[in-house]
C-alpha positions as CSV (number, residue, x, y, z in Angstrom):
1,X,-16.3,-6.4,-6.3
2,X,-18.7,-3.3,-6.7
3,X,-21.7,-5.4,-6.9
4,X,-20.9,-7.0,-3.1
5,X,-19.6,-3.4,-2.2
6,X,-23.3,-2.4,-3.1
7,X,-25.0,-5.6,-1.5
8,X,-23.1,-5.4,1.7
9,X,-24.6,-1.5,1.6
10,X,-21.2,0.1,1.7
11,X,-20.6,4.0,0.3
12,X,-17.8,5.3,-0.6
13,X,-18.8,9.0,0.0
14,X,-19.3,8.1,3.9
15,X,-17.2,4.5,4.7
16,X,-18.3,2.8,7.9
17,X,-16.1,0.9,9.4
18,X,-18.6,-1.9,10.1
19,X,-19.7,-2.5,6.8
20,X,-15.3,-2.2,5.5
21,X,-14.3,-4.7,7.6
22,X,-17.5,-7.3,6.5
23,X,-17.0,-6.2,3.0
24,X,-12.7,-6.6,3.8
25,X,-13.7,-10.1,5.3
26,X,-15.8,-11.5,2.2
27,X,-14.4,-14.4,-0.3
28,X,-14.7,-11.8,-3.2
29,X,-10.7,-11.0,-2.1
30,X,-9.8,-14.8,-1.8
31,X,-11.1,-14.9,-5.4
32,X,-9.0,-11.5,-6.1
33,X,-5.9,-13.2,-4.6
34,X,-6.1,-16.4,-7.2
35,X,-6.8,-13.8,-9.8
36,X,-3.4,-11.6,-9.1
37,X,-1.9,-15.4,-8.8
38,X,-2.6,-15.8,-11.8
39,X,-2.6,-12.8,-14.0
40,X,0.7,-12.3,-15.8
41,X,0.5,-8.4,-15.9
42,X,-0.4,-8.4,-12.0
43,X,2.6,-11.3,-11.4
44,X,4.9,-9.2,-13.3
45,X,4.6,-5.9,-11.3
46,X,4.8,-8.6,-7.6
47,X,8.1,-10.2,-9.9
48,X,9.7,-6.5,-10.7
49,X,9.2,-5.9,-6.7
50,X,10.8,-9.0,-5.7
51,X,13.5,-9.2,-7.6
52,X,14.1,-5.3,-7.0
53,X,14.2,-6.0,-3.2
54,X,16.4,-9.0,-4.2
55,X,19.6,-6.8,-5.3
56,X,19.0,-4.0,-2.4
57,X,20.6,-7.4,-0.5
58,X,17.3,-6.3,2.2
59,X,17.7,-8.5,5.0
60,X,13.9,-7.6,6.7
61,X,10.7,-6.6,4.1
62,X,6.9,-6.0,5.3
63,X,4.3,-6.1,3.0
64,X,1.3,-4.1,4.2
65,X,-1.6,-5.0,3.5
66,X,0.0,-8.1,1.5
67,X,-3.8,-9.5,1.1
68,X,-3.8,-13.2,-0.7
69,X,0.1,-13.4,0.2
70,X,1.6,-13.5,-3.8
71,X,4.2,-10.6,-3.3
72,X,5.9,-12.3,-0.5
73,X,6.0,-15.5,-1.8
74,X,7.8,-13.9,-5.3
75,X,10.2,-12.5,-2.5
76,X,10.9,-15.5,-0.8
77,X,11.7,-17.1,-3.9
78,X,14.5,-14.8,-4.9
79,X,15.9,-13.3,-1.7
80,X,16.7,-15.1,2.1
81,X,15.4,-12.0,3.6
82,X,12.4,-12.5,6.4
83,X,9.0,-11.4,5.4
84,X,6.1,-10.1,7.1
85,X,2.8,-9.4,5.5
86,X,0.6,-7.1,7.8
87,X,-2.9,-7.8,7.0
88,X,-6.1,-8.0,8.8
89,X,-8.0,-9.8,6.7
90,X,-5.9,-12.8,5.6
91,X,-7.9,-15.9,4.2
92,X,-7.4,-19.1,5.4
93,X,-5.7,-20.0,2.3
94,X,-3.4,-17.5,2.1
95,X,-2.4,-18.4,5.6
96,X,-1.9,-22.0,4.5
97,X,0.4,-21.1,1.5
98,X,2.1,-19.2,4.1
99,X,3.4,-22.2,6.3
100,X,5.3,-23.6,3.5
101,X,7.8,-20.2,3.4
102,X,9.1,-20.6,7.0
103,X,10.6,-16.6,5.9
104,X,7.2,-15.4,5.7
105,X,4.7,-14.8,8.3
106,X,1.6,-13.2,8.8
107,X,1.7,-10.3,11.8
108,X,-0.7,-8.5,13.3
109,X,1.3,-5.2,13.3
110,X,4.8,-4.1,12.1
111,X,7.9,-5.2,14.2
112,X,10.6,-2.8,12.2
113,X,12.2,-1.1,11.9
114,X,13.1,-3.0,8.3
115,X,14.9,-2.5,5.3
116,X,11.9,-2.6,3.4
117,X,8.4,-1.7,3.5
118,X,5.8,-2.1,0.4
119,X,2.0,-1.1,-0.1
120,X,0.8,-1.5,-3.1
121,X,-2.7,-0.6,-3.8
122,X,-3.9,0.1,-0.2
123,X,-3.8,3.2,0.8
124,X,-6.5,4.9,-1.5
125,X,-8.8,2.1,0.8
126,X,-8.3,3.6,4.0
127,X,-10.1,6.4,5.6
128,X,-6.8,8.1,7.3
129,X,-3.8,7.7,4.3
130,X,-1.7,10.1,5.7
131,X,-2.0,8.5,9.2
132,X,-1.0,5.2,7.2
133,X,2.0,7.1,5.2
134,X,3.3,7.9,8.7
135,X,3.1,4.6,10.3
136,X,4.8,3.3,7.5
137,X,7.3,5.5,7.3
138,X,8.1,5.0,11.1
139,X,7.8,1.0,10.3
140,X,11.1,2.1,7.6
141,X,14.9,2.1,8.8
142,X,16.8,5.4,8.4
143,X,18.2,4.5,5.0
144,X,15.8,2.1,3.8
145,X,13.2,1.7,1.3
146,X,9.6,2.4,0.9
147,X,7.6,1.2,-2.0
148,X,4.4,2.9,-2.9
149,X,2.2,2.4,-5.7
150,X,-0.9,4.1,-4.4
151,X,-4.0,4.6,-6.7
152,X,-6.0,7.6,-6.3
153,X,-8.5,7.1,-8.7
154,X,-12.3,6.0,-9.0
155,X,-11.5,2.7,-10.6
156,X,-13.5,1.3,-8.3
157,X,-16.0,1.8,-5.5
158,X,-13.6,0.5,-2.8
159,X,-11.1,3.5,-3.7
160,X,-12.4,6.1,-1.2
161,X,-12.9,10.0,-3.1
162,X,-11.8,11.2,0.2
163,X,-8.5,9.9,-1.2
164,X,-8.3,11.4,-4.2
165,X,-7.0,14.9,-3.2
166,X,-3.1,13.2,-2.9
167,X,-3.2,12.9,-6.9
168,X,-1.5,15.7,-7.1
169,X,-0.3,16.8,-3.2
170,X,1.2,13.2,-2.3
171,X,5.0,14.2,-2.6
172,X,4.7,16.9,-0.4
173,X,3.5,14.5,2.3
174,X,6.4,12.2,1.5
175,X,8.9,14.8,1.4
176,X,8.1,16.1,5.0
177,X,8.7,12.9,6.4
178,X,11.5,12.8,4.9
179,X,11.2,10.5,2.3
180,X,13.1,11.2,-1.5
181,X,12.1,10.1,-4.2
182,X,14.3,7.6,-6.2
183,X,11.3,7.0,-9.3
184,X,10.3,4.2,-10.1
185,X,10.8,0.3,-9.6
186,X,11.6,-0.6,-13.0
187,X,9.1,-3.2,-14.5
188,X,6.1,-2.2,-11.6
189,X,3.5,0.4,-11.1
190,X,5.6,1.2,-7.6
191,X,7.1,4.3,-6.4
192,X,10.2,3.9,-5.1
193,X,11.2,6.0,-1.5
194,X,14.3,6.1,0.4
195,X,14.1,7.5,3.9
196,X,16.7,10.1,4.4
197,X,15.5,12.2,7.6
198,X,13.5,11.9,10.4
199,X,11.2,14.4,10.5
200,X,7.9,12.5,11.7
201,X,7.2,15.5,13.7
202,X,6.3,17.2,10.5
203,X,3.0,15.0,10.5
204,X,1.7,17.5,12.7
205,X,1.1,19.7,9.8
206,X,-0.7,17.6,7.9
207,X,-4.4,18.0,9.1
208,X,-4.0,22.2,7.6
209,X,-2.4,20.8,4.9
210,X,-4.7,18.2,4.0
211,X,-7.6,21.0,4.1
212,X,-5.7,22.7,1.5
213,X,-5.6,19.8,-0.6
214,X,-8.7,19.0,-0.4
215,X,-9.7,22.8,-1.5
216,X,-7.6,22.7,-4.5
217,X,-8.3,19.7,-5.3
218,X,-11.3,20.7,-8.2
219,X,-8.5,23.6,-9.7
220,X,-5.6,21.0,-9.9
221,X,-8.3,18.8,-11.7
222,X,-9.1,21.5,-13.5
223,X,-5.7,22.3,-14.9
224,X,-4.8,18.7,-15.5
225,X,-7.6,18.4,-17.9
226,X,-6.3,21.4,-19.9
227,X,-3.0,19.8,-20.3
């Protein structure tokens, strides 16, 4: 996935959104999608998820950014609720597996509010997170769920450093919108969130607050290495 991030001329330290969408749009994430299809540890964290969703009795999940399709279809195999994956890039075999799950369907935006909304390793991709956070958050019912599992690290190229900053600052984004806490979902690398307020005004805010971040970023770096 680096190597056609580098052939496609893509940086990291200055994304264009040109070269994302052609490097979003290449086979490398069909052959990703059978790899998380297939991978027990990846199929795992998607199985926790489901069957987590499963006994919240959710009646309406979307999966942002749901790529190759494999968490929804763990979902529909364990829980009636209707699924919609939100993603711009979807192969055409992902779409195919699709039409066998009449609960699941691809959409082109969220239609919530629902009782459920998960991204799992997307938002580090994206050049406006907190933007994301908030649209997701809106996409949530008062009293539903959001599952994060957000990676803000350099594991690869595709995880932009202009992300990296919410390592340590992300739950004070979270809790301004209004969003607690509730840990873990037991058995996956997702953060569990409940909404509890609506507060997207606070959002406002967040372009001061994100310069902040971003300046303390090196010192909380700093002081997490001395730990």
């Amino acid at each position: 996935m680096d190597l056609v991030w580098s052939d496609l001329g893509c940086d990291e330290h200055h994304p264009c959104a040109r070269l994302l969408d052609a490097y979003y749009r290449h086979p490398i994430w069909l052959l990703n999608g059978l790899f998380v299809d297939q991978d027990p540890e990846s199929l795992g964290h998607r199985k926790a998820i489901a069957h987590w969703i499963a006994n919240q009795r959710c009646t309406t999940v979307l999966d942002f950014g749901g790529g190759f399709g494999t968490l929804a279809r763990s979902i529909a195999a364990v829980s009636p609720a209707r699924i919609d994956i939100c993603e711009p890039h979807p192969s055409d075999c992902a779409l195919a597996l699709a039409t066998d799950q009449p609960s699941i369907r691809y959409v082109a935006e969220p239609h919530g509010p629902y009782d459920c909304v998960v991204c799992t390793d997307v938002i580090e991709h994206v050049t406006e997170p907190l933007q994301l956070l908030s649209c997701l958050t809106q996409a949530t019912a008062m009293g539903g769920h959001l599952l994060l599992a957000p990676c803000f690290e350099p594991f690869i190229r595709c995880h932009l450093p202009s992300t990296f900053h919410l390592k340590h600052t992300f739950g004070v984004y979270t809790r301004l919108l209004g969003l607690r806490h509730l840990g873990l979902c037991d058995g996956s690398h997702a953060h569990v969130f409940r909404r509890d307020r609506s507060i997207l005004a606070a959002a406002a805010a967040f372009p001061v607050l994100e310069v902040a971040s971003r300046t303390l970023f090196p010192l909380f770096e700093w002081r997490a290495g001395r730990k």
